[in-house]
C-alpha positions as CSV (number, residue, x, y, z in Angstrom):
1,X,-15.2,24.5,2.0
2,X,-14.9,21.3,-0.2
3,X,-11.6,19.9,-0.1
4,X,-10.1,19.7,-3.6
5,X,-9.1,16.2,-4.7
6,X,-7.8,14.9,-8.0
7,X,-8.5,11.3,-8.5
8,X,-5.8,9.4,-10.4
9,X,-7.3,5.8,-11.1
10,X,-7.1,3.0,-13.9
11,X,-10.8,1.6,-13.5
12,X,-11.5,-1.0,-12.8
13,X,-14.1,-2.7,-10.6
14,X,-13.3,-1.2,-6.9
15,X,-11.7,2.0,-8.7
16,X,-15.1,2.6,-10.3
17,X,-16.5,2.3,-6.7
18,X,-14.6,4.7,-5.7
19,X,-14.8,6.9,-8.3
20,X,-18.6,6.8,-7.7
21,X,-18.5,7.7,-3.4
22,X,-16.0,10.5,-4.1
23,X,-18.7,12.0,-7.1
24,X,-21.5,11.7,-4.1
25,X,-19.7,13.5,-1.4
26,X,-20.4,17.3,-1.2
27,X,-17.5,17.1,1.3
28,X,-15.1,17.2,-2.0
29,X,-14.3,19.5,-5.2
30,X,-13.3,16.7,-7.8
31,X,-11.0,19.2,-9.9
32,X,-10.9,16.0,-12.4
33,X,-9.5,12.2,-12.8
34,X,-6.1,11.0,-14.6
35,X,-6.3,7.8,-16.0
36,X,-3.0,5.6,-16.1
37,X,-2.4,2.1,-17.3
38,X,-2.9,-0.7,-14.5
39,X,-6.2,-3.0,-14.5
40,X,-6.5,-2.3,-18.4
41,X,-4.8,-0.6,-20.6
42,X,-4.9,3.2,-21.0
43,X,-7.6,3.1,-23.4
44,X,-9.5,1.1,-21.7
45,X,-9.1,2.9,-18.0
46,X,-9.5,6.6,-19.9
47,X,-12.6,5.2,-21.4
48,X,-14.1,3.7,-18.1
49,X,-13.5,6.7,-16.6
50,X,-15.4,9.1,-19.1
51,X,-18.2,6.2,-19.0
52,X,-18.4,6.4,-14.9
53,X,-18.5,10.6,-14.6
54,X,-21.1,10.6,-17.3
55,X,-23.3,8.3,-15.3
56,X,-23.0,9.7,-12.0
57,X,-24.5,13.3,-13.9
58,X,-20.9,14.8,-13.7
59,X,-19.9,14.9,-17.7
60,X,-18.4,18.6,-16.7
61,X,-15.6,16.8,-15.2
62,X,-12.2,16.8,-16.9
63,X,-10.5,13.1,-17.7
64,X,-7.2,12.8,-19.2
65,X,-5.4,10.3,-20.6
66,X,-1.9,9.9,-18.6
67,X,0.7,7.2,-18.9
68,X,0.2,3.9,-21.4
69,X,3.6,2.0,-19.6
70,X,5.1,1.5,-16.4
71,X,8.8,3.7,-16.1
72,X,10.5,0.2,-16.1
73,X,9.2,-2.9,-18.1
74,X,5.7,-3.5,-19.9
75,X,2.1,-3.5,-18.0
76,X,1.0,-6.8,-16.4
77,X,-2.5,-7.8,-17.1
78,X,-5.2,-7.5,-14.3
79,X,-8.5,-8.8,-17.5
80,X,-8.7,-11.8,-15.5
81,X,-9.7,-10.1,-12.1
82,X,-11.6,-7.5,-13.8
83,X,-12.9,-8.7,-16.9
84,X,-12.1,-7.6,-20.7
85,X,-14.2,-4.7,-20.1
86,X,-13.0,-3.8,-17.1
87,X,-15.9,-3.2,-14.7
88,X,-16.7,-7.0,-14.2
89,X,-21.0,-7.9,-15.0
90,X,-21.3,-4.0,-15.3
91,X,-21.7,-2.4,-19.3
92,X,-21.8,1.3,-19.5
93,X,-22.7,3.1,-22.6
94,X,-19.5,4.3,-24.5
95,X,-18.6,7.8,-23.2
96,X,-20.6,10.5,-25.1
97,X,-17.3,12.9,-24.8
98,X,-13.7,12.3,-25.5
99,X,-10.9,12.6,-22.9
100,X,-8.9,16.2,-22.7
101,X,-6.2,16.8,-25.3
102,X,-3.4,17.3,-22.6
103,X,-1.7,15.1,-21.2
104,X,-2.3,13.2,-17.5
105,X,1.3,14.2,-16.2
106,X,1.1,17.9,-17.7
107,X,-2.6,18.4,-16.1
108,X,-1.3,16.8,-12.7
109,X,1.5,19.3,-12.6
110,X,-0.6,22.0,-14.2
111,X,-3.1,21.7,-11.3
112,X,-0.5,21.7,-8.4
113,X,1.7,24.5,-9.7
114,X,-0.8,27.0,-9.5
115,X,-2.4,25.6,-6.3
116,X,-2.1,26.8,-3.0
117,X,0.7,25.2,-0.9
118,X,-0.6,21.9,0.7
119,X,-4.0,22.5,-1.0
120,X,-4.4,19.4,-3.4
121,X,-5.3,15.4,-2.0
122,X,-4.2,13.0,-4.7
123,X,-6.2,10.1,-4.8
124,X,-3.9,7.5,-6.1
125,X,-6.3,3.8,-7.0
126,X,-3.9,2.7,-9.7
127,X,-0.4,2.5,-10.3
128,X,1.7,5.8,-9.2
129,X,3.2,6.3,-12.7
130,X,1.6,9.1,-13.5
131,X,2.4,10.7,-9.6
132,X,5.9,9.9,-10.6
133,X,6.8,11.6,-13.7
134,X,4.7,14.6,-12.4
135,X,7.3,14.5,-9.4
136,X,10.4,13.6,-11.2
137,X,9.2,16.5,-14.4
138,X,8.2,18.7,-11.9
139,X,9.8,18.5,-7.9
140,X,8.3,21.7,-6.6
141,X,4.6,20.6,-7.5
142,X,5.5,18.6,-4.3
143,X,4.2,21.7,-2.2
144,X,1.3,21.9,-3.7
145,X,-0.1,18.6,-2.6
146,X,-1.8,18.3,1.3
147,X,-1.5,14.6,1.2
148,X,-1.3,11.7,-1.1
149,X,-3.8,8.9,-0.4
150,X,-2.3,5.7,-1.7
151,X,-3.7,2.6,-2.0
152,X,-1.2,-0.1,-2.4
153,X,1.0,-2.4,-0.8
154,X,0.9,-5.0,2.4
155,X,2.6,-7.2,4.2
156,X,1.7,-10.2,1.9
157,X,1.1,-9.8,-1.8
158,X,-1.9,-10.9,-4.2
159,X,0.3,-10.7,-7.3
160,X,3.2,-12.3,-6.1
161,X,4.1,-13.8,-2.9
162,X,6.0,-10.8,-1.9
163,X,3.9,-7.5,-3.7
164,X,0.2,-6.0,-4.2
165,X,-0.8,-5.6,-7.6
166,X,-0.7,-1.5,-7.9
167,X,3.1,-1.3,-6.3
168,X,4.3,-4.3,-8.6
169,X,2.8,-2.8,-11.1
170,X,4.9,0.3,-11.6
171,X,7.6,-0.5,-8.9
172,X,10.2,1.8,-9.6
173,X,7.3,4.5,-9.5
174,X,6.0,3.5,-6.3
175,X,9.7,3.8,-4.8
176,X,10.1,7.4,-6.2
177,X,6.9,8.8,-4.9
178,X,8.0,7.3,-1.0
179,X,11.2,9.1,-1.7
180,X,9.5,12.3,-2.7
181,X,8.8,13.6,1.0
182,X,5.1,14.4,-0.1
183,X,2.4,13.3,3.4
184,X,1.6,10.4,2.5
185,X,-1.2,8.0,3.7
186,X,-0.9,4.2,2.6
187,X,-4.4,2.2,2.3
188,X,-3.1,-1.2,1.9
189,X,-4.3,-4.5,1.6
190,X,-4.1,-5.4,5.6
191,X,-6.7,-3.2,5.6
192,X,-8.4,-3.5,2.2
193,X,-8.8,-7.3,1.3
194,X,-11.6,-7.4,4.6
195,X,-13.4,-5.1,2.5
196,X,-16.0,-8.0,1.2
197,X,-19.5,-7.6,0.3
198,X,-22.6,-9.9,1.7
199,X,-25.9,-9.9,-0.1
200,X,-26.7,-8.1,3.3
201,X,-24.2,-5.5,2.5
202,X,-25.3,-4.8,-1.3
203,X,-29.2,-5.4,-0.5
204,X,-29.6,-1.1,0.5
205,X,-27.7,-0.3,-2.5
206,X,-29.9,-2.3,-4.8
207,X,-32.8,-0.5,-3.0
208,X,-31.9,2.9,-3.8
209,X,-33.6,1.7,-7.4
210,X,-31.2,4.5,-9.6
211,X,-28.9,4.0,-12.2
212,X,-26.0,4.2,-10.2
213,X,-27.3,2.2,-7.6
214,X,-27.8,-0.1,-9.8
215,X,-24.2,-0.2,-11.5
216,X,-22.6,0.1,-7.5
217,X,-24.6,-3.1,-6.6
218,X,-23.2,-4.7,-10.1
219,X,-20.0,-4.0,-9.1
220,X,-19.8,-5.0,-5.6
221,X,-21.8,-8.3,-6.4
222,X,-19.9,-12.0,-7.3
223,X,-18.4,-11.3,-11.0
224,X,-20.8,-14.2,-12.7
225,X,-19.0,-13.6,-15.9
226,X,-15.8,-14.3,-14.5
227,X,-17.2,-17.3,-12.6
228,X,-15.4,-15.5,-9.4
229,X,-16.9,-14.0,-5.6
230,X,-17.1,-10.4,-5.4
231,X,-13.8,-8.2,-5.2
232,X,-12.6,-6.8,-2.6
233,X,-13.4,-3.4,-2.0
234,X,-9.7,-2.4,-2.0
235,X,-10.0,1.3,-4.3
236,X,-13.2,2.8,-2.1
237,X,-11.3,3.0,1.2
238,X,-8.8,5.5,0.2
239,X,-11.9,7.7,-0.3
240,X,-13.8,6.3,2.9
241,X,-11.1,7.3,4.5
242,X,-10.5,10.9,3.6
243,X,-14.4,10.7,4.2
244,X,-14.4,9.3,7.1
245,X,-10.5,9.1,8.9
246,X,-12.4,7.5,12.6
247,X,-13.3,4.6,10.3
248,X,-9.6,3.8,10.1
249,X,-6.5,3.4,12.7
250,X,-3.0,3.3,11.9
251,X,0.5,4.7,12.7
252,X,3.4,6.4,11.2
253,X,6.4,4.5,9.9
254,X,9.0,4.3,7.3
255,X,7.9,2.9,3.5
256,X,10.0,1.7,1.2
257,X,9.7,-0.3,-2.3
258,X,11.7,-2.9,-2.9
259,X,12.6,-2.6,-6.6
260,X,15.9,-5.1,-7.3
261,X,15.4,-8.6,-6.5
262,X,13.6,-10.3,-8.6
263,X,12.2,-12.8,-5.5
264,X,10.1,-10.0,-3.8
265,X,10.2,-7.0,-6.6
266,X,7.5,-4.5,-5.7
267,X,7.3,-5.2,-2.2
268,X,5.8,-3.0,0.2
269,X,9.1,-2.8,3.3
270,X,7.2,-1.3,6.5
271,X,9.4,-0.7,9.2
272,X,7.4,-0.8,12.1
273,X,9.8,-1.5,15.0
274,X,12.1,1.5,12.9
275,X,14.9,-0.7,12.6
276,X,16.3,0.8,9.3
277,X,17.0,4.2,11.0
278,X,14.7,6.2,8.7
279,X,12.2,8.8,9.9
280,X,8.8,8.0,8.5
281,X,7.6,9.0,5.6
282,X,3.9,7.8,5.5
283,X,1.0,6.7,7.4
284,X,0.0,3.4,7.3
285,X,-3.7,2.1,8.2
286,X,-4.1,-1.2,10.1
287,X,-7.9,-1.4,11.2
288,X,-11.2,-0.5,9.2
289,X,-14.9,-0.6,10.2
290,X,-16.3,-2.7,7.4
291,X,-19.3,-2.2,8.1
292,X,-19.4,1.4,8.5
293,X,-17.5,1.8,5.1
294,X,-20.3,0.0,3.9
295,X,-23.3,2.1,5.6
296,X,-21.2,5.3,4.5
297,X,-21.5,4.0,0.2
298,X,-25.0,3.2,0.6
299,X,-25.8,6.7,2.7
300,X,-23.7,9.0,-0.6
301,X,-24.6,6.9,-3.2
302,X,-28.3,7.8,-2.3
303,X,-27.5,11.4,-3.5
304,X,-26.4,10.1,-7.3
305,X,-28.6,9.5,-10.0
């Protein structure tokens, strides 16, 4: 039986990879995707969204609109890593069909309310505002969820010195949903950032000669507009690793979010050595087969349009 997942995302160049690999897996039930403020604003990431499910064939598929803010402070921009439009080289046609009236936070605990206990992944790409307020609204959807697939975090930063762009985005979010006892797996930038594509790598995709092909090779290609090398392929491992868990290694340990000092705000603490005394409350990957993440996206995307 497909495993039902919910995709919460803010797209996004590697989001919309990801979006893509989870739309060509049979081995998942997309219920549907919550877009939240991160990369672009909410607009912007509700729009992409609608854009990327229409192209894969898959305009069935709910989108909602979820949080426009972070709990604490104003979004930080990511336009200049992604591009105004948000998907780098890569156009899509405007979305023929408007995002669902309610709202992101609502559907989220909506969805888990009435699912089976430990029956819902949560695909988390973006910032975890939207996770949050679900939590924090409602604290029993908690049982409803079979893990949480984060990706997020490090032991270095690519915003700041100290923090990864998706945990500093929304920090105070980030520390509630560690908090919230939900199975967590953490996807972070250890493992993500050697994620980089080679014409080799992108050549198959090319070759598959569809439309969504097409618009994954766009994506995973140097971002000419931007005058930048490709992007890391940080979003498409969280669902390459539900896919696919023997691609990946890691180990439990104790998470936490660092969300006062204004030198490291939004860093990722992981106690490996379990010095802090805390039993721990997520795994976290270490190690990735690159290349067989990469011959696993060219091998679904095959099955798209």
């Amino acid at each position: 039986m497909p495993r039902p997942i919910i995709i919460d995302t803010d797209p996004g160049i590697d989001d919309a990879v990801a979006i893509l690999l989870a739309l060509a897996s049979p081995e998942f039930d997309v219920l549907g995707l919550v877009a939240v403020a991160g990369n672009l604003p909410l607009a912007a990431t509700a729009r992409n969204a609608r854009s990327l499910v229409e192209l894969a064939g898959r305009a069935e598929l709910p989108v909602y609109a979820g949080c426009p803010r972070p709990l604490g402070g104003s979004r930080i921009a990511a336009e200049e890593a992604h591009g105004k439009g948000g998907l780098g080289d890569l156009v899509l046609a405007p979305p023929r069909h408007p995002p669902r009236p309610e709202h992101g936070v609502f559907y989220l605990i909506d969805a888990l309310r009435g699912a089976e206990p430990s029956s819902i992944t949560l695909c988390a790409l973006g910032p975890l505002t939207n996770i949050a307020m679900a939590l924090v609204a409602a604290p029993e959807i908690a049982g409803g969820i079979a893990e949480l697939v984060v990706m997020g975090g490090g032991t270095h930063g690519n915003v700041t010195a100290a923090a990864e762009f998706n945990i500093y985005a929304d920090p105070h979010a980030a520390a509630l949903v560690f908090g919230s006892g939900v199975p967590i797996t953490l996807v972070p930038l250890d493992v993500t950032e050697s994620l980089r594509s080679t014409a080799e790598r992108i050549a198959p995709i090319r070759a598959l000669g569809t439309r969504c092909g097409a618009a994954a090779a766009a994506l995973l290609g140097p971002r000419q507009a931007l005058g930048k090398p490709p992007m890391a392929m940080h979003d498409p491992c969280v669902i390459a690793y539900l896919l696919k868990p023997e691609l990946f290694g890691g180990r439990r340990a104790d998470v936490a979010i660092e969300t006062h000092s204004p030198l490291t705000l939004g860093m990722t603490l992981i106690d490996w050595r379990g010095r802090g005394g805390q039993e721990p409350n997520a795994r976290v990957l270490e190690t990735v087969d690159v290349d067989g993440v990469y011959r696993l996206l060219t091998e679904r995307l095959a099955r798209l349009p």
